[in-house]
VMD Tcl script that draws the C-alpha trace (Angstrom):
set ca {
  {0.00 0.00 0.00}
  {2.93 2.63 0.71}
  {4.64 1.97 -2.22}
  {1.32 2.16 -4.73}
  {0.70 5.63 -2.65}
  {3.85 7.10 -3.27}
  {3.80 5.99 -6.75}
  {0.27 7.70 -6.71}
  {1.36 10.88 -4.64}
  {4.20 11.59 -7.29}
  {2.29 10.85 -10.39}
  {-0.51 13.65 -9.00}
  {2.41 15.96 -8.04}
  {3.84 15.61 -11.82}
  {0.20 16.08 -13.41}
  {-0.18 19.13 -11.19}
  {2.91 20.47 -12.18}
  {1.86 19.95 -16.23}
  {-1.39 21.46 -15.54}
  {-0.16 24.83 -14.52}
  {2.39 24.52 -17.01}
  {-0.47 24.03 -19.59}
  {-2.84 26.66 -18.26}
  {0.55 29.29 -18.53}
  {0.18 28.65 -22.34}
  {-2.82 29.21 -22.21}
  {-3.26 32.62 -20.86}
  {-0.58 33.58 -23.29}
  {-3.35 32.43 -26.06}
  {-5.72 34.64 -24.97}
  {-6.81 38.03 -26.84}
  {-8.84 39.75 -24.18}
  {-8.54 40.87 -20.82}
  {-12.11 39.02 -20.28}
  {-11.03 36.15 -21.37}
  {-7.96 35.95 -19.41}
  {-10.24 36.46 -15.90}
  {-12.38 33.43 -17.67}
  {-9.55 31.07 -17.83}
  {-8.11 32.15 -14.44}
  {-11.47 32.51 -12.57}
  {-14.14 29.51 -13.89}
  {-11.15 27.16 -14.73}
  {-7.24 27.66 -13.09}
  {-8.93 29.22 -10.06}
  {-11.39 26.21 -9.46}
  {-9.87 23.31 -11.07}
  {-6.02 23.95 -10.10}
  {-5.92 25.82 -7.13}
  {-9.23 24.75 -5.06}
  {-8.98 21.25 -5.89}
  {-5.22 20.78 -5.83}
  {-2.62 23.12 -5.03}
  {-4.08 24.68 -1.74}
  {-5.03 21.10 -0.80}
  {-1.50 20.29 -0.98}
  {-0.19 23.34 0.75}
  {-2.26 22.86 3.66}
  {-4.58 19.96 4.83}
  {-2.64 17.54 2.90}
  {0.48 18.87 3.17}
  {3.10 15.88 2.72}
  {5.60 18.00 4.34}
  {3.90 17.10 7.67}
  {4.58 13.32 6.85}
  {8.04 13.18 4.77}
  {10.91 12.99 8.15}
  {9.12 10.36 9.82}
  {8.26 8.35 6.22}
  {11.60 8.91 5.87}
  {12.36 7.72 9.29}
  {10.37 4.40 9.15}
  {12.07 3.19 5.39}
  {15.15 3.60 6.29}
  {14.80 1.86 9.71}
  {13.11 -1.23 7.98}
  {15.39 -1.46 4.80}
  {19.09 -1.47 7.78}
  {16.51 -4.46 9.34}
  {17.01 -7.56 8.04}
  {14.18 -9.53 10.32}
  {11.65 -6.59 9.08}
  {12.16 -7.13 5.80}
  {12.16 -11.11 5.96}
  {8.62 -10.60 8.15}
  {7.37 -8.13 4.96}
  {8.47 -10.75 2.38}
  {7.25 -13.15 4.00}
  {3.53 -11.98 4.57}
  {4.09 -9.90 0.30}
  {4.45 -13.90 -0.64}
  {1.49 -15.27 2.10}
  {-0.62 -12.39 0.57}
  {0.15 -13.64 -3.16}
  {1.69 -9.39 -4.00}
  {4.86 -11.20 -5.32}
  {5.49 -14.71 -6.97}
  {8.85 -16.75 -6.74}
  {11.23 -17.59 -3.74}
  {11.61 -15.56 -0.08}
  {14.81 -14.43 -1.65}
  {12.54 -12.76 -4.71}
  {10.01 -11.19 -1.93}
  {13.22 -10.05 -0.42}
  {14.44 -7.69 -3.33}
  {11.28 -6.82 -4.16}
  {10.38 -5.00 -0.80}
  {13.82 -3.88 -0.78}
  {13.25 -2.03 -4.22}
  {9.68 -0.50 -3.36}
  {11.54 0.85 -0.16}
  {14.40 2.60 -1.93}
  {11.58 3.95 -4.43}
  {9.86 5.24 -1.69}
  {12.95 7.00 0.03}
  {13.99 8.00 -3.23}
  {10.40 9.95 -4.30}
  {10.15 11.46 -0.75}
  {14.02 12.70 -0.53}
  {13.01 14.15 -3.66}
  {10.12 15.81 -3.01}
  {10.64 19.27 -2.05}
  {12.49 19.73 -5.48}
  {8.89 18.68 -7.02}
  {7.21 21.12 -4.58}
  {9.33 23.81 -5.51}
  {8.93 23.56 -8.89}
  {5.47 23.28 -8.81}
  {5.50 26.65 -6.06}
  {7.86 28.18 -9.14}
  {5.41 27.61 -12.06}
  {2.51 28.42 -10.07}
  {3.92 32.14 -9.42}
  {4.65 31.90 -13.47}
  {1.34 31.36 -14.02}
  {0.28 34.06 -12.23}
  {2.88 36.07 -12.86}
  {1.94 35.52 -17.03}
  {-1.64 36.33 -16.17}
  {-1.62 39.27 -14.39}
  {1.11 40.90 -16.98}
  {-1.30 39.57 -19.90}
  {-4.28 41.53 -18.32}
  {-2.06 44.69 -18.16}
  {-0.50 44.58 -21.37}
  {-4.90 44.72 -22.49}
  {-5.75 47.32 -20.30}
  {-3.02 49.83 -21.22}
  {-2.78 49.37 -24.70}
  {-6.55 49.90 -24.53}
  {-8.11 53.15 -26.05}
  {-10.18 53.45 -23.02}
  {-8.03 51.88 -19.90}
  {-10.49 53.49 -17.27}
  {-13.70 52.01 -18.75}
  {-11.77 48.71 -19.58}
  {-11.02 48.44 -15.99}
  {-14.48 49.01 -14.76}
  {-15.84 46.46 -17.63}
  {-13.42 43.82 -15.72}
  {-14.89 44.40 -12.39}
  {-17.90 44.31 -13.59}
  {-17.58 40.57 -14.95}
  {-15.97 39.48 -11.56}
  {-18.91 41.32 -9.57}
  {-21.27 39.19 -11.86}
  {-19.17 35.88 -11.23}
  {-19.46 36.39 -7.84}
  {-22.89 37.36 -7.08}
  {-23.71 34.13 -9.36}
  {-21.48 31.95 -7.22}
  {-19.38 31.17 -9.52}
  {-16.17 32.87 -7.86}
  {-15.47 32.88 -4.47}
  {-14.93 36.27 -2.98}
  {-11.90 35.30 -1.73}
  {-10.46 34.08 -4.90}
  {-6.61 34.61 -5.59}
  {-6.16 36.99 -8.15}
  {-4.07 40.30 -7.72}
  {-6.72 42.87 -8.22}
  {-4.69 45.28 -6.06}
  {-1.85 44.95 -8.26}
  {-4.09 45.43 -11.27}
  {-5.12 48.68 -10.00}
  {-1.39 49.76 -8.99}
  {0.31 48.44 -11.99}
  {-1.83 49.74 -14.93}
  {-1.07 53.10 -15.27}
  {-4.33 54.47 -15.56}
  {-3.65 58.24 -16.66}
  {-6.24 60.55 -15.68}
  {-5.96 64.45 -16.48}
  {-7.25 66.62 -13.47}
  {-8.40 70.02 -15.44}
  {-5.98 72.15 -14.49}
  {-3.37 70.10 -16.37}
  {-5.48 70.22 -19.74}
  {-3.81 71.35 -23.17}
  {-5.64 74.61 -23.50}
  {-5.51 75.34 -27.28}
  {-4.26 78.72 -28.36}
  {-7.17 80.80 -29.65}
  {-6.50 81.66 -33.28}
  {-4.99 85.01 -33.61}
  {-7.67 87.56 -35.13}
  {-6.23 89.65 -38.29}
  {-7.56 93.06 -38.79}
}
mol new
graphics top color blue
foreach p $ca { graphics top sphere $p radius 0.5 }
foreach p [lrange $ca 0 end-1] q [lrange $ca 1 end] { graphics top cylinder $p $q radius 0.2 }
display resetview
């Protein structure tokens, strides 16, 4: 059961990791600052980061569990009776065919594979902490680039809170949901003229 979990655990950790990697492309692919919120809201927001990655950053955090994994495989594979008793009951359980010796390396290999993935797994973390800021990294720069090379950047940005007002009075975003709105607002240099900076014309000069 330990080792088919760990196998498990890292195969999630790797699709998680090509997920964001695929929603980063993406967000590059989109053409509107609408469609960008769309993507990140109703799909990265819900399918990615609900479901998965702050599942794994918090209640099912694996670094809560990884020293004393750790702990336990490495004290059974430098124990040669714990290993007999686990071949033994791997053949009385029909997991493994052949002789004691057989059971033997097989345990001994499922071990090391287990070490091996959770010695390893803060690099996977990492990278998967890395692409995530990427990711969002990509998709607020993508809404920017929209907004200020819009002809109307004030009015763009109200259109955009208007969509995520409507998303979240229809339940379909949390009000809590990560996005950096604040940086939105402080980043996009929205360029508004107070009057007494207005171009006053010259008044054509009056021939007599």
């Amino acid at each position: 059961m330990a080792y088919e979990g760990t196998n498990e655990l890292i195969g999630y950790l790797h699709s998680l990791y090509q997920n964001i990697k695929r929603y980063t492309k993406k967000i590059l692919a989109q053409k509107r600052p609408q469609d960008i919120l769309a993507v990140h809201f109703l799909e990265y927001q819900q399918e990615i980061l609900d479901k998965a990655y702050h599942q794994l950053k918090t209640s099912d955090s694996v670094y809560k569990y990884t020293s004393k994994i750790l702990q336990t495989v490495r004290r059974w594979k430098s124990d040669p009776t714990i290993i007999s008793i686990l071949a033994e009951s791997a053949l009385k359980e029909k997991l493994v065919t052949g002789s004691l010796a057989d059971a033997k390396n097989d345990i001994l290999t499922k071990l090391s594979f287990i070490e091996t993935s959770y010695a390893n797994i803060d690099d996977i973390l990492n990278e998967i902490d890395r692409k995530n800021e990427q990711y969002a990294r990509a998709s607020l720069q993508r809404v920017k680039y929209f907004v200020n090379n819009s002809c109307d950047t004030e009015g763009t940005l109200i259109q955009l809170l208007r969509i995520m007002g409507d998303w979240i009075e229809r339940g379909l975003v949390s009000k809590r949901a990560a996005f950096p709105v604040d940086d939105l607002f402080s980043l996009v240099e929205v360029r508004v003229l107070d009057p007494g900076s207005l171009y006053t014309p010259r008044k054509a000069r009056t021939h007599r």
